[in-house]
N, C-alpha and C positions, 0 to 999 in steps of 0.2 A: 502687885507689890514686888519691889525690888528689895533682894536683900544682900546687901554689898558687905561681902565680908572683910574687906581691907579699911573698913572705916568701924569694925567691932573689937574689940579688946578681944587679947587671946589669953586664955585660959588654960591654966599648967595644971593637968591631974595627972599628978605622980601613983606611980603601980593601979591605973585606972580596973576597978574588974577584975584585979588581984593579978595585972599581967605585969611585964615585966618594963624600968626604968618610967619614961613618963607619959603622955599624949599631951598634944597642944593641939587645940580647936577653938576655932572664932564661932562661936554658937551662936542662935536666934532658938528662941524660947517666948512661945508663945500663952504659956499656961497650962496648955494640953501637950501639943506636938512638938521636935524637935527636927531642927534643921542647922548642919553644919560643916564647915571645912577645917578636914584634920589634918593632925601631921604627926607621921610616927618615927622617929630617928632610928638608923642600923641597930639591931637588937632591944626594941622597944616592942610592944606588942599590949593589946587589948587583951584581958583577960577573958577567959569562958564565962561565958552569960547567954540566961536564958528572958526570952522576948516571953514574958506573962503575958500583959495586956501591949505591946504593939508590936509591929513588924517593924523591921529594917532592910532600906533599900542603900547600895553604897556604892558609888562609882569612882574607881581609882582611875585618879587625876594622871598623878606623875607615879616614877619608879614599878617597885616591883614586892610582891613577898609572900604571904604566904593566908590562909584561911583555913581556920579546921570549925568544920563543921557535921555535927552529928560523930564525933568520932573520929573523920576523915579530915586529911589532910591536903590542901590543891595550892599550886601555884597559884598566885594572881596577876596581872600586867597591870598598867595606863593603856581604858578604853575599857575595861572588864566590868559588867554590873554586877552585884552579887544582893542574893535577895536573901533574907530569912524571916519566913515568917512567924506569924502568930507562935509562941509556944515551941517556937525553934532553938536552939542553943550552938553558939559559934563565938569564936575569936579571931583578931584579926593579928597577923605576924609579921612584924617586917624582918625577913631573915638575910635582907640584903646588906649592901656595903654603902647604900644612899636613902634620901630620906623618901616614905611612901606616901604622899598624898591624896586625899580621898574627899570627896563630899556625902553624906550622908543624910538620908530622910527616916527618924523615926518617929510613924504616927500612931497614937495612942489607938486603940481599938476595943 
């Protein structure tokens, strides 16, 4: 299956995960599992959330910013995968001057 994100409507969740300004992602939603390509604008950011029942696998595309996880706090690039799994809890930061784009696999578990 091919899932071509430039031909899926992009979806605006404003303070998505209580984080800050909005995310934009072309999502594929399967019923169970989610697959998508995000986009986070300079000073946007994914709030803290915790993975109950899935994991999350996330590969930034373009730009640059930031992830805290468990506490911690790490740079991210374009080319970086970041994983969290089961029962993990993280957020995603773009603390740059450009926009960070990512794609994302979260499978229900």
């Amino acid at each position: 299956m091919i899932i071509d994100f430039e031909t899926m409507d992009v979806t605006i969740l404003p303070e998505f995960k209580g984080g800050e300004k909005e995310f934009a992602a072309n999502m594929f939603f399967d019923g169970t599992n989610r697959i998508f390509k995000g986009r986070l604008i300079p000073g946007a950011s994914i709030g803290m959330h915790t993975h109950d029942d899935s994991c999350e696998v996330i590969f930034i595309l373009e730009g640059c910013g930031s992830i805290l996880e468990e506490g911690v706090k790490k740079a991210v690039q374009a080319g970086d995968c970041l994983y969290c799994p089961k029962g993990g809890t993280h957020s995603l930061i773009n603390d740059s001057d450009a926009d960070l784009i990512f794609c994302a696999v979260v499978p229900q578990q």
